[in-house]
C-alpha positions in Angstrom: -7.7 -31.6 -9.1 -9.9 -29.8 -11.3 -11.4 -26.2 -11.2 -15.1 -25.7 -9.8 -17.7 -26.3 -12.6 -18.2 -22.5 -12.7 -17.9 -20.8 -15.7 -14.9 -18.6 -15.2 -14.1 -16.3 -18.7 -10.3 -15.5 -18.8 -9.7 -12.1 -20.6 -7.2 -11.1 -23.0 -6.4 -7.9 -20.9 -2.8 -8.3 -18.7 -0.3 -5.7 -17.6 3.1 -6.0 -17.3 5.4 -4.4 -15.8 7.3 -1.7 -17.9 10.9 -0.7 -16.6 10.8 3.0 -18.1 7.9 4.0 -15.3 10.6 6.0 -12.7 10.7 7.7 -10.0 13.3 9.8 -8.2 14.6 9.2 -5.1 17.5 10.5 -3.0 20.8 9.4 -3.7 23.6 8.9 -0.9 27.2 7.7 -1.3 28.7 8.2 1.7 28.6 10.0 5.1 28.9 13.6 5.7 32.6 13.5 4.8 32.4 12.6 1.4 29.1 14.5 0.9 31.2 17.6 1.8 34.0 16.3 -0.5 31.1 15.9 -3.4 29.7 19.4 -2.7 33.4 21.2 -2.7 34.1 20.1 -6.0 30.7 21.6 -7.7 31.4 24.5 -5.6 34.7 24.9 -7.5 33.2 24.7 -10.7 33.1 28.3 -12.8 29.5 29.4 -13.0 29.5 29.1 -17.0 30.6 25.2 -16.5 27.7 24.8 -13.6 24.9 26.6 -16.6 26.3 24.1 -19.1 25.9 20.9 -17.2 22.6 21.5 -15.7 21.0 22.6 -18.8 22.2 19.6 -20.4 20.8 17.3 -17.5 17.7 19.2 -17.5 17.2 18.5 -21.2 18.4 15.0 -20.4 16.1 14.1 -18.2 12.6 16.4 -18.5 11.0 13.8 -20.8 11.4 11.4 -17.7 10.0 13.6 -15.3 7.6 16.3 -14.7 9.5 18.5 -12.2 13.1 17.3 -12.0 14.4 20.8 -11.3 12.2 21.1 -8.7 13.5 18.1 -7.5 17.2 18.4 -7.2 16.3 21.7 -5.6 14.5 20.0 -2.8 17.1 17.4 -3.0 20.0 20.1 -2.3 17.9 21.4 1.0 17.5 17.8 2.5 21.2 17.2 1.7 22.9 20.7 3.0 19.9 21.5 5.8 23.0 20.6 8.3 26.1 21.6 6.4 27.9 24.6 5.9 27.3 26.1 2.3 27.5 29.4 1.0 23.9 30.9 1.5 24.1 33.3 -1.8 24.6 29.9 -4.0 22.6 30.5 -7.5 19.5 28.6 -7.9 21.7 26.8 -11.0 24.6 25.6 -8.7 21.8 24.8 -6.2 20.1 22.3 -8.6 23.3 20.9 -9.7 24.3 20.0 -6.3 21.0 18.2 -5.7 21.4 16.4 -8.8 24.9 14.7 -7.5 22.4 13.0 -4.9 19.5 12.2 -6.8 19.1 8.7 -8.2 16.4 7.1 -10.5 14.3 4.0 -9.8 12.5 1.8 -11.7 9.4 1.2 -9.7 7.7 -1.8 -12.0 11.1 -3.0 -13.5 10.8 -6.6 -12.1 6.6 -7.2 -11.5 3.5 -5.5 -12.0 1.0 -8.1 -9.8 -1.5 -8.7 -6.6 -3.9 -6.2 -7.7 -7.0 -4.9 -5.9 -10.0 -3.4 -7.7 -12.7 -0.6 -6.5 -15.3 1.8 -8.3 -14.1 4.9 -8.9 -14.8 8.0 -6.8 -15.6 9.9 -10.1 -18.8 8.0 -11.8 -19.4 11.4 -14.0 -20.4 11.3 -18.2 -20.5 7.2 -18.3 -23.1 5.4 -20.4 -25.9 3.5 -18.9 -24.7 0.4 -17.5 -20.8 1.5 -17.4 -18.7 1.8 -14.4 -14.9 3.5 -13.9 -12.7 1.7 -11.8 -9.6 1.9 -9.9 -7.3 -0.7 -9.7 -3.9 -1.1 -7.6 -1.1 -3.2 -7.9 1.9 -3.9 -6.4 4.7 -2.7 -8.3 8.2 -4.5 -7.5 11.7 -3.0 -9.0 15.4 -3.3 -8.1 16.3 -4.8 -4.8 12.5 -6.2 -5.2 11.5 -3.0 -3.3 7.5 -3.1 -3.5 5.3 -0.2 -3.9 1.9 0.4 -5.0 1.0 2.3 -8.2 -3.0 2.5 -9.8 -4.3 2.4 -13.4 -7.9 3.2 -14.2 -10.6 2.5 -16.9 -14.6 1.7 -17.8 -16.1 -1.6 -17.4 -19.1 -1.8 -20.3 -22.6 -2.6 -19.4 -21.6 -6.1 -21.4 -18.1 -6.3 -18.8 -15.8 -5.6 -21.4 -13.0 -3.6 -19.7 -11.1 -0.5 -21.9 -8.1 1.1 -19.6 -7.4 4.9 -19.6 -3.6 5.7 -21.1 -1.2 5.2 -18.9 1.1 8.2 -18.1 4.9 8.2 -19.4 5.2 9.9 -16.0 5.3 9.2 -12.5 4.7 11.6 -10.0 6.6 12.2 -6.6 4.2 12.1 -3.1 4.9 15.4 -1.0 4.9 13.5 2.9 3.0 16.8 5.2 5.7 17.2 8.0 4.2 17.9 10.8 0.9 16.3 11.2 -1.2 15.8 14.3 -0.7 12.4 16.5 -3.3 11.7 19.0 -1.5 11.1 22.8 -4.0 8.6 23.8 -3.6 6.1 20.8 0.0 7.1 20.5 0.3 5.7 24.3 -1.3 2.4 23.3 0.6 1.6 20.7 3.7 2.6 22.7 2.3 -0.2 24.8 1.6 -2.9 22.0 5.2 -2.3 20.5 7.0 -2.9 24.2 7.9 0.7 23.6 6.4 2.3 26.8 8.5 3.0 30.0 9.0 5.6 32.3 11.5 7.4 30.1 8.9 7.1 27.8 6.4 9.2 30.0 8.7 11.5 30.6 8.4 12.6 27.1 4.7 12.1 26.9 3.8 14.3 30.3 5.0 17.6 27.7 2.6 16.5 25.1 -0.3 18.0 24.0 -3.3 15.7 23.6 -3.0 16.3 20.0 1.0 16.7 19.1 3.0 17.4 15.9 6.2 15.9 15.1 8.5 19.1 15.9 6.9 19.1 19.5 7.5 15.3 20.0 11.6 16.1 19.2 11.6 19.3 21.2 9.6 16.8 24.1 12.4 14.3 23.7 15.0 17.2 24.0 13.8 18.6 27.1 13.7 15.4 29.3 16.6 14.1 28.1 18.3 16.7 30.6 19.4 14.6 33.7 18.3 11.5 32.4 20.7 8.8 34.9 19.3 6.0 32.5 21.0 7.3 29.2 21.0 4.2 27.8 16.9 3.1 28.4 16.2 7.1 27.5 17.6 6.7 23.8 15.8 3.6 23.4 12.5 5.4 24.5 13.2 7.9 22.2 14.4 6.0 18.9 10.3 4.1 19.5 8.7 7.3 19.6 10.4 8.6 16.8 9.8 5.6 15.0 6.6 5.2 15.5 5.5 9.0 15.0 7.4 8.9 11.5 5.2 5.7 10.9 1.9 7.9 10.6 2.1 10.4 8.1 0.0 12.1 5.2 1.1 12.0 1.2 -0.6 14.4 -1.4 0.3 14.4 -4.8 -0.9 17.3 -7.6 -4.7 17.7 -8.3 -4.4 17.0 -11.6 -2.7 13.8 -11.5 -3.8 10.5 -13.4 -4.1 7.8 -11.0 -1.3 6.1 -13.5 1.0 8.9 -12.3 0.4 8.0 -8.6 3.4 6.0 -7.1 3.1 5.1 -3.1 6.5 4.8 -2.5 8.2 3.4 0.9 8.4 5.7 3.3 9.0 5.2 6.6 11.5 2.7 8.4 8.9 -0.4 9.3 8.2 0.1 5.1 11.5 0.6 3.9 11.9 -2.9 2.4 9.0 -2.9 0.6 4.9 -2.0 0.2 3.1 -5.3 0.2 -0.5 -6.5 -1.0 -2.8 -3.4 -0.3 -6.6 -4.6 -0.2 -8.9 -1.5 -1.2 -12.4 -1.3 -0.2 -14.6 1.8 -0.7 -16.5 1.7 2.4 -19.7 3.5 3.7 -20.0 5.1 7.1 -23.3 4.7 8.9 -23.7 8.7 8.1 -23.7 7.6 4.5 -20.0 9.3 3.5 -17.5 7.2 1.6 -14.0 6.5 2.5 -11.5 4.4 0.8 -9.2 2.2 2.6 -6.6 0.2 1.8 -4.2 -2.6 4.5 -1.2 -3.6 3.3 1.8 -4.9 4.5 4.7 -3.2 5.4 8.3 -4.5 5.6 11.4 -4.1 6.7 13.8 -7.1 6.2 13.0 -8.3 9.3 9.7 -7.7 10.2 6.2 -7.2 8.8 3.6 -4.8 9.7 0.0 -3.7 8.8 -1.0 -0.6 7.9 -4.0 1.5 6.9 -4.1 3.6 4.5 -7.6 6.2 3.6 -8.1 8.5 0.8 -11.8 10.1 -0.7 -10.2 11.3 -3.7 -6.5 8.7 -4.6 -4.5 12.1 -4.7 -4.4 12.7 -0.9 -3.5 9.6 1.6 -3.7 9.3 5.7 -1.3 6.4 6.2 -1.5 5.1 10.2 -0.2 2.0 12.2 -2.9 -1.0 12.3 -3.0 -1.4 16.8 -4.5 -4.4 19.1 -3.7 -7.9 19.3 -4.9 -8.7 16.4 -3.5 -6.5 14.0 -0.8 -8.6 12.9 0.2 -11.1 10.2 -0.4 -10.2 6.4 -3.6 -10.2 4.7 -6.4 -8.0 6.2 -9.4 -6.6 4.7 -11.8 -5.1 5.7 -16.0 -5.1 5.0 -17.3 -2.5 2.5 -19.9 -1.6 5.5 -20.1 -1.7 9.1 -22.2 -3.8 11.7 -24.2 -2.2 14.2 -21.8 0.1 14.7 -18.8 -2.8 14.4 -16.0 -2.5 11.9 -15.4 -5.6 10.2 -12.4 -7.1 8.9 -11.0 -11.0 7.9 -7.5 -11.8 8.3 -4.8 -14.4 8.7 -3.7 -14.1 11.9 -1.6 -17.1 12.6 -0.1 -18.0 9.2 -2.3 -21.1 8.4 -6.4 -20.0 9.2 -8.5 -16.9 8.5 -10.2 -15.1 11.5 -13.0 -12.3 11.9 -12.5 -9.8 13.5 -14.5 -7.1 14.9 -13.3 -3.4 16.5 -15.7 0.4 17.0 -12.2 1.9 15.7 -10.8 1.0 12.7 -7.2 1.1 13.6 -7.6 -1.1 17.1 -8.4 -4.8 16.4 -8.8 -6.9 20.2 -11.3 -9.0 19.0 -11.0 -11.9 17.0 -13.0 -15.3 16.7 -11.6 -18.3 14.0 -13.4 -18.2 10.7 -12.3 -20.6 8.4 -9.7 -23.5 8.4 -7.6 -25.4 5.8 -10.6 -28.3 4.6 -10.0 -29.0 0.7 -6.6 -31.3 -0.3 -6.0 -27.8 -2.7 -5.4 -25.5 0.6 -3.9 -27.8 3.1 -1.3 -25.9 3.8 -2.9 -22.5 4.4 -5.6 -19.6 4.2 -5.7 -16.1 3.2 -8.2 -13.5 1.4 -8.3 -12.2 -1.8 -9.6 -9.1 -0.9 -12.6 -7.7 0.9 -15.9 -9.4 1.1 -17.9 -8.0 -1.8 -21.9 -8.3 -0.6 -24.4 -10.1 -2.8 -28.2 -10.8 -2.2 -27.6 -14.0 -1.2 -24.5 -13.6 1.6 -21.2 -12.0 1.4 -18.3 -13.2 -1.2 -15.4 -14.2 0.4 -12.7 -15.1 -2.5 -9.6 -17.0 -1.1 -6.4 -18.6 -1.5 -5.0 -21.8 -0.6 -1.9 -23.4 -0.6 -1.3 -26.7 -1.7 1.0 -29.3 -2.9 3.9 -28.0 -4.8 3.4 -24.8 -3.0 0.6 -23.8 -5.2 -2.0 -21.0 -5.0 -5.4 -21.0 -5.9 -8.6 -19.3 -5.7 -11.3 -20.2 -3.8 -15.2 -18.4 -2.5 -16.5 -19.1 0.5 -20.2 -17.6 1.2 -20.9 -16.0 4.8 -24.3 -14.9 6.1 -25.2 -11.1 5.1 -26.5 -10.4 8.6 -23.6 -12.6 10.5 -20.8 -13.1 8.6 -19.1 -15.4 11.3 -21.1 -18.1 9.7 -19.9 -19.5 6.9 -23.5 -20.8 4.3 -21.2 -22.3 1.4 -18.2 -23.2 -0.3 -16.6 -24.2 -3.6 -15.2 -27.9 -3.1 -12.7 -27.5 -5.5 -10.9 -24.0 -6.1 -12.6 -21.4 -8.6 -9.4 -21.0 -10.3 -6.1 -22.1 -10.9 -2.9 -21.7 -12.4 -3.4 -23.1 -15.9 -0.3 -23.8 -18.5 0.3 -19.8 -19.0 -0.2 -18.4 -15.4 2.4 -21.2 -13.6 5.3 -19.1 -14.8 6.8 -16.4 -13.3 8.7 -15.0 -10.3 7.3 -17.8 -8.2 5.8 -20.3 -10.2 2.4 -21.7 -9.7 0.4 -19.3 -8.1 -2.7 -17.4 -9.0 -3.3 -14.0 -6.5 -6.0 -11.3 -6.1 -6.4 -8.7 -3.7 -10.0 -7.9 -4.3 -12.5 -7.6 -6.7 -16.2 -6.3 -7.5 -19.2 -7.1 -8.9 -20.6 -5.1 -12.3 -24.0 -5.8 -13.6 -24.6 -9.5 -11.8 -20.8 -10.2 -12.9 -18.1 -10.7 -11.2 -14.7 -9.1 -12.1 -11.8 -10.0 -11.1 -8.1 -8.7 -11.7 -5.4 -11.7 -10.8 -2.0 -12.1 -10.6 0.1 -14.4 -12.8 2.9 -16.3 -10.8 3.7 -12.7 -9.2 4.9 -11.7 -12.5 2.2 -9.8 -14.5 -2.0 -9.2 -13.9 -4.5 -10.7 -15.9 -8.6 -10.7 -15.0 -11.0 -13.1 -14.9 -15.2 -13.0 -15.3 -18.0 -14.8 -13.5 -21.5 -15.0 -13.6 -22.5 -14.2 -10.2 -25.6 -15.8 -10.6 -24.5 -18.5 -11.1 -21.5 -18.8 -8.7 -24.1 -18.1 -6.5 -26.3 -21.3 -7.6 -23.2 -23.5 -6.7 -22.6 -21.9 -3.4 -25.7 -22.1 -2.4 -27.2 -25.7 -3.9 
């Protein structure tokens, strides 16, 4: 098996992953026994041997992060929000207390790969020709926890690609308690989950039609008085919680680098990981811009998709993905809508790749097959690499297949610009593949993209290396065109 007679360009660029980049994150060793035990002994501390310590933990460990006072401040209210402490507590032997349950983690420690690649929102002071970019990855540390972290840079008007510094830093997301859910598509998903019942509507008869957090729990608290069924009630209430604390809104600081940004697990149905997200910047028929990305979320057991919207990569909506269809990994959505139809092509099954159609983004009931396994080099399966990236000629679809020896390639497939369910060409044999550099890694054998984009009649495209480290690729589009099309 060879690569397509397409010129592909291979570029020096790569990142790897650097196992200094760290974040804080809470740190718990026991139950609320042994917390208390922790707390009593810094309690007993003299005040001159609390001053001593922290400053020397602050000095410790500033150069790692921008607010780490800050943070074992917040740290001590989540811990001792239900304890009994002393309220007149300094604000020293307050951050000292947080600091015995804070932990660091190294967010890119084992793989910096599967990256995904949009213009930026800012195109301000470029030359002629130029274009800044964003680009995610998917960042994988101890535990092989994923998340997904951003670098940024300029793409010349010749394709030659210069990356803005990265940040020694990595910045903390603030979750916004208390954000609204809608009732109606909170009901439906309740429905899609298995999670409805009558207990259920017990709760949602005292919502609002728009309903924060606090008033779901107080909800939950009122009908749970002379509930017969205590049993079916709890298990009403654990999938309304769950899937309320599923939707939720992360901001980080307006002057942030996008290197800084860190999307760390969140919620339960993430907490094992962040997987893949596919970034489009997509127009509304109204002509505004929103950026979305799906990804998959994980939580040892299961897998989920999820959406996730931002104008600006500082402030993020994240929402369940709803319907039938919204299931599997490995959806992406068009960069533009269809008559008033949201696109979006995804593995549905595990083997073939499907289109799908919905008039709200986060409710997919509609799904026709797309493409199947046809070429010796994807037997085994289908998926994108990222969203469809339009062309005058038809809409890019870049692929992967699996193969023999469990081995990934890259692939394009060419659908019609006015009906993308039909498919006008194909690359026989994949576009790339894992040459003698890229086969090893964390799983050998396997080139990856989450999406790409086209600069001056050229497409660019950032790849994973064996799910190790991310290199990028160059095409003419022209002529990938010529082949596709001929």
């Amino acid at each position: 098996m060879h690569e397509a007679p397409v010129t592909v360009i291979r570029m020096p660029e790569k990142f790897l992953s650097d196992d200094t980049r760290v974040i804080t994150r809470p740190f718990m060793p026991g139950g609320e026994e042994r917390t208390n035990r922790i707390i009593d002994r810094a309690l007993a501390m003299q005040e001159e041997e609390v001053e001593a310590l922290l400053a020397y933990l602050l000095t410790e460990f500033a150069a790692r992060h921008k607010d780490i006072g800050d943070v074992f401040l917040e740290q001590f209210r989540e811990v001792t929000q239900d304890l009994d402490v002393p309220a007149d507590l300094s604000a020293e032997r307050r951050m000292l207390i947080g600091s015995y349950f804070t932990m660091e983690y190294s967010i890119e420690s084992a793989a910096l790969f599967n990256p995904s690649i949009v213009p930026h929102p800012d195109q301000d002071g470029l030359p002629d020709g130029s274009t800044r970019f964003i680009m995610s990855l998917r960042a994988t540390g101890e535990g092989h926890v994923s998340s997904i972290v951003f670098r940024s840079g300029v793409i010349d008007a010749s394709g030659e690609i210069s990356f803005d510094a990265v940040s020694r830093y990595v910045e903390r997301a603030r979750k916004v308690k208390d954000r609204l859910h809608n009732k109606e598509r909170f009901f439906l998903k309740l429905i899609e989950m298995g999670g409805y019942s009558d207990a259920a509507q017990t709760v949602l008869d005292r919502l609002d039609e728009e309903f924060a957090f606090s008033s779901l729990v107080r909800g939950i608290h009122e009908a749970a008085e002379g509930q017969t069924e205590s049993s079916a009630f709890q298990e009403a209430a654990d999938n309304m919680r769950w899937l309320a604390r599923s939707n939720y809104h992360l901001t980080f600081s307006p002057g942030c680098s996008p290197s800084e940004v860190v999307i760390f697990p969140t919620s339960e149905n993430e907490s094992r990981g962040i997987e893949d997200a596919r970034f489009v910047r997509l127009v509304e028929d109204d002509g505004s811009v929103m950026y979305y990305g799906t990804y998959t979320a994980y939580n040892g057991v299961r897998v989920l998709p999820q959406l996730l919207q931002t104008r600006d990569f500082r402030e993020f909506r994240i929402t369940t993905l709803n319907g039938k269809y919204a299931q599997n990994k490995g959806l992406a959505l068009f960069p533009k809508k269809f008559d008033g139809w949201y696109m979006l092509v995804g593995r549905i099954d595990g083997e073939n790749l499907f289109l799908m159609r919905s008039t709200n983004i986060r409710f997919w009931n509609e799904a026709d097959l797309l493409l199947q396994p046809k070429f010796p080099w994807e037997f085994v399966q289908i998926g994108n690499c990222g969203s469809p990236i339009e062309t005058s000629e038809g809409w890019l679809l870049l692929t992967h297949g699996v193969g023999p020896v469990r081995r990934y390639c890259i692939g394009v497939t060419l659908l019609d610009l006015e009906d993308p369910s039909r498919v006008i060409g194909q690359l026989r044999e994949p576009l790339l593949m894992p040459n003698a550099e890229e086969r090893e890694g964390y799983v050998p054998n396997v080139v990856y993209s989450c999406g790409a984009m086209i600069h001056n009649d050229q497409l660019i495209m950032p790849y994973a290396m064996s799910d190790s480290a991310t290199t990028f690729a160059r095409v003419s589009v022209p002529e990938l065109l010529e082949h596709l099309t001929g």
